[in-house]
Structure formats: structure tokens, C-alpha cells
C-alpha positions in Angstrom: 0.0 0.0 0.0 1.2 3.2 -0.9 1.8 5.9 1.4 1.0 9.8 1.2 2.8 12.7 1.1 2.1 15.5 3.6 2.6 19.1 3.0 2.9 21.3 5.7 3.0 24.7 5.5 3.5 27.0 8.8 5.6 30.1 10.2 8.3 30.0 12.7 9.3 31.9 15.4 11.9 33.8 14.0 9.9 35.4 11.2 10.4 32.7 8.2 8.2 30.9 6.7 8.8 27.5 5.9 7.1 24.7 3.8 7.9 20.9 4.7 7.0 17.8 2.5 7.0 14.1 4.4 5.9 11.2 4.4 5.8 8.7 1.2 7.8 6.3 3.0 7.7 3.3 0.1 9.6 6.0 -2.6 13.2 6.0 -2.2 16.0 8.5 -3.2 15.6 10.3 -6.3 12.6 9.2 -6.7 11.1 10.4 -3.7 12.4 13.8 -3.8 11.1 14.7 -7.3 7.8 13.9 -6.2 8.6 15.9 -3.2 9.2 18.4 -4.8 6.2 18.0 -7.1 4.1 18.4 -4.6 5.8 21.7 -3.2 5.7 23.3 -6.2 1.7 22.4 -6.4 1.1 24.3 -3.2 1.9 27.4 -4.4 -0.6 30.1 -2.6 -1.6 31.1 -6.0 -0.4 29.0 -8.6 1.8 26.3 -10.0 5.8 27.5 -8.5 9.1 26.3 -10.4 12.1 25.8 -8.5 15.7 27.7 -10.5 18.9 28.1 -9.7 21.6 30.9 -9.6 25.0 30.3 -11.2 26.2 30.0 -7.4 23.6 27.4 -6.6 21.4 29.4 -4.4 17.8 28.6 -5.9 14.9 30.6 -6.6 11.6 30.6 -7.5 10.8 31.9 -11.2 8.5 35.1 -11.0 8.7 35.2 -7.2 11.1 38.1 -5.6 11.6 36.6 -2.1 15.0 34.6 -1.0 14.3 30.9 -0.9 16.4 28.1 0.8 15.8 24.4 0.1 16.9 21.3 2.5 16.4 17.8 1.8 17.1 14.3 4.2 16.3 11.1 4.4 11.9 11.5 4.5 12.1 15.6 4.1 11.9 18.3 2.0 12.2 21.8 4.1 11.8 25.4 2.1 12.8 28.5 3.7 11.1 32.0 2.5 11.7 35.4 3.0 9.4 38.1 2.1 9.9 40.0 -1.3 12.9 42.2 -1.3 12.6 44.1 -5.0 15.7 46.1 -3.8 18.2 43.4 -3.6 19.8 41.2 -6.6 18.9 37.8 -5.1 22.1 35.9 -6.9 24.5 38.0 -5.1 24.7 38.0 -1.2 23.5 40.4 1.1 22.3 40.5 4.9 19.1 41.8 3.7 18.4 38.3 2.0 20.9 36.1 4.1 18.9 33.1 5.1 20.1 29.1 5.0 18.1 26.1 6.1 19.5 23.1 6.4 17.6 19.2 8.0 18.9 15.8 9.3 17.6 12.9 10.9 17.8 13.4 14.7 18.6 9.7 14.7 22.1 10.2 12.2 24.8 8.4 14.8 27.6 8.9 11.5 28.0 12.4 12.0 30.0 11.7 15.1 32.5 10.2 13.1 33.2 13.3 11.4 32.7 16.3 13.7 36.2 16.7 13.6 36.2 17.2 9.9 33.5 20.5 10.5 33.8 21.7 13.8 37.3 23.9 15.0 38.8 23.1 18.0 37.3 25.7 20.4 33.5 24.0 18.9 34.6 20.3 19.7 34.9 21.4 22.9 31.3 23.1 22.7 29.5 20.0 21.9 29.5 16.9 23.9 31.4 14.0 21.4 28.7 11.1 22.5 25.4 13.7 22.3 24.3 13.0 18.7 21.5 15.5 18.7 24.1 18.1 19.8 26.2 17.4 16.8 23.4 17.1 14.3 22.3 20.7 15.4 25.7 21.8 15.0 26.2 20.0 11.6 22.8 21.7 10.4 24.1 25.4 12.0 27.3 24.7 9.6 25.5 24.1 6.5 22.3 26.3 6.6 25.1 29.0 7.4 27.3 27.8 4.1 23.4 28.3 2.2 23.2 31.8 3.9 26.6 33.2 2.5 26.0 32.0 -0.9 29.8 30.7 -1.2 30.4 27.6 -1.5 34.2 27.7 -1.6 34.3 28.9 1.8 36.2 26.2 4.7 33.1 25.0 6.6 35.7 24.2 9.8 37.6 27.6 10.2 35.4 30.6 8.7 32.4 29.0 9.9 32.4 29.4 13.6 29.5 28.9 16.1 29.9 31.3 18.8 26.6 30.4 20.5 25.0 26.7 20.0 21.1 27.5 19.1 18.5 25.3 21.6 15.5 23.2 20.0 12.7 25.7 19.8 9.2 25.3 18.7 8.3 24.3 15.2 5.7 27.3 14.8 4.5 30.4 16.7 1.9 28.8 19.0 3.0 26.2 21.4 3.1 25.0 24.9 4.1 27.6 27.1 4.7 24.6 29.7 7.2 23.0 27.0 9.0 26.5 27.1 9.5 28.6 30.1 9.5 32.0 28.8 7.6 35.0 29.6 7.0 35.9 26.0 8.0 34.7 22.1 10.7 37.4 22.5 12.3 36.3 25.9 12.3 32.3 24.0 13.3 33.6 21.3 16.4 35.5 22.5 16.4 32.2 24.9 16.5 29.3 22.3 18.8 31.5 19.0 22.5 30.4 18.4 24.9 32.7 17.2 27.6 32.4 14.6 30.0 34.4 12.0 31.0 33.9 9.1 34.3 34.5 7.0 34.2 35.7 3.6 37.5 36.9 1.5 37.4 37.8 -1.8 39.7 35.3 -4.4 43.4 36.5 -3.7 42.5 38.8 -0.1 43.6 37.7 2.4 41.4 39.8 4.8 38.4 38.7 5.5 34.6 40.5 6.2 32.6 39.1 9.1 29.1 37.9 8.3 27.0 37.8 11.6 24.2 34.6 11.5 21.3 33.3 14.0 20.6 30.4 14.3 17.5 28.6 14.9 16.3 25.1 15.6 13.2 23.3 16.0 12.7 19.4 15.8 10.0 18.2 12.6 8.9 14.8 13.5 12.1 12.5 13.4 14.3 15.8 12.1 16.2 18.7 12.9 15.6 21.6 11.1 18.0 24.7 11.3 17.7 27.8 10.2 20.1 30.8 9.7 19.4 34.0 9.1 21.3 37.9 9.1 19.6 39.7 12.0 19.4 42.5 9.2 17.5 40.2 6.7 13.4 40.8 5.9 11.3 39.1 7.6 7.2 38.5 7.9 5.2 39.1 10.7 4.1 36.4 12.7 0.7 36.4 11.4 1.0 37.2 8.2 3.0 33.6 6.6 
């Protein structure tokens, strides 16, 4: 018996929305994810979207003028939207359209067998070796963060650094006050968000500009989902996703 695909649409805390596809557990691999993605691009709010891609990789949606980022995992397809920013070039990096998502399987034991390959030496002593969630945020924080910059090129060990690991939030904007003790969506917010920088140097400088990223986490189901995001980038209103 076949299994269905679920589509689920909803806004975070941080001001972003995002769109996740599940479910269809008899498809495998490539297979999977192009009806995956099928179905995201059905669930437009208006019409049929298509998915491009800048010469840099970061994708796109044709006709649409808001920064997109697209994860995919074992069982998940995550899209991160920003609102439309007419006044920025989307190919070409800028804070005001900074955002990266990136999703694992909470359950992903291999990426301790690597964590010396992507964290630095001062983040190895951040995260706990044996604490697999741990690492699987901090693999996520790495890569949405690599999304977020738009530069591919860049070392994810050394000029990605996590200054401040980001705490499993909520999924969406209502929840459980009794899950999260915080007085307000603010206070959690300033409560659960990592903080990171990244290092970007033009081919042939040596010097280097600072990027500042948050970072945000929230468990889907059997996965990790993390976003990040320039505190300067657009953003909707909690509402209004």
C-alpha cells in the first residue's frame, strides 16, 4: 500500500516561513524527492511555482522576488522563504536576503565520526562528542550557514564558527508555554537562537569580512531543522506567513 505525502506549511518563530514535504515512505532517493518536490511546487498560494537556480547554486523561484532556501534528508523536504525584497539582486549575497536552512535525521549516529572534519577546535569542545542531537544541530548550524553566504568555496571548519549553540525551539509560533518557560515569544526567542559568524574573503585577499548569522532550531517529526538567518534580513510578521 502506498503511502502519502504531507505538506505542511507554517511560520516559525523567527519570522520565516517554511514549507515541509513528508511522508511517502515506500519511494526511495531520487525518486522520492522529485515527487517531493512536485508536490511543493503544487502548493503554491496562487499557482503552480518552479524551482531555478543561480549560477552559485542558491535557488529561486521563477516570478517570485523573495530569498528561498531548500533542505532535503532522508523522508524531508524543508523550504525557507523570506518576504519579497525588490531592492536586492537575489544571486549575489547580502544580509538583507541572508537566510540558510538546512535538515537531518535526529537519529544520524555517522555524524559523530566526522565532527572533527566541520567543527574547529574551540567547537569540539562546545558540543559533547557522544550527544548526537548536539552534533546534528551543529552539523545543520554549519551548513544552513554555508546556504546563507552564498559561497560555496568557503572552509566550513575555520570561517564557519559557532559562537553560541542555538536550543531546540518550537516548530511554529503557538505552542506549549509549559514545553518553554518564557515569559513571551521574545524572551524564547532571545532564549533558544545560536549565534555564529561567518568569513568571507574575496579570491586573492587575504582579509576577510565578518558575516553575523542566527541560528534557529526546531525538531519536525524525526528531524532537525536549522535555520540561519542575518539579524538585518526581511522578515514576515508572525501572522502574516
Amino acid at each position: 500500500m502506498e503511502t502519502e505525502f504531507i505538506y505542511w506549511r507554517h511560520p516559525s518563530l523567527p519570522g520565516i516561513k517554511v514549507e515541509e514535504v513528508s511522508g511517502g515512505e515506500d519511494r526511495q532517493g531520487n525518486v522520492w524527492l522529485e515527487m517531493a518536490r512536485q508536490i511543493y511546487c503544487e502548493n503554491g498560494k496562487d499557482t503552480y511555482r518552479e524551482i531555478g537556480h543561480f549560477h552559485n547554486g542558491a535557488p529561486f523561484l521563477y516570478g517570485e522576488q523573495g530569498r528561498i532556501s531548500v533542505a532535503h534528508c532522508r523522508g524531508l523536504l524543508a523550504v525557507a522563504t523570506l518576504p519579497p525584497t525588490p531592492e536586492v539582486e537575489l544571486g549575489v549575497f547580502s544580509e538583507r536576503t541572508a537566510l540558510g536552512i538546512d535538515a537531518e535525521r535526529a537519529d544520524r549516529t555517522q555524524v559523530l565520526n566526522v565532527r572533527d572534519k566541520f567543527l574547529s577546535e574551540t567547537e569540539l569542545r562546545m558540543v559533547a562528542d557522544e550527544d548526537t542531537v548536539a552534533n546534528i544541530i551543529a552539523w545543520t548550524s554549519k551548513e544552513a550557514a554555508l546556504k546563507a553566504v552564498m559561497n560555496p568555496s568557503i572552509d566550513w571548519r575555520e570561517d564557519i564558527r559557532i559562537l553560541r549553540m542555538p536550543r531546540i525551539g518550537p516548530a511554529v509560533v503557538m505552542y506549549d508555554p509549559a514545553e518553554f518557560h518564557a515569559a513571551s515569544k521574545d524572551e524564547l526567542l532571545e532564549m533558544v537562537t545560536g549565534r555564529a559568524e561567518v568569513a568571507l574573503r574575496a579570491e586573492g585577499d587575504a582579509s576577510a569580512a565578518v558575516v553575523e548569522l542566527l541560528l534557529y532550531s526546531y525538531r519536525s517529526d524525526d528531524h532537525i531543522v536549522t535555520l540561519a538567518y542575518s539579524p538585518k534580513c526581511a522578515k514576515f510578521g508572525r501572522n502574516s506567513q
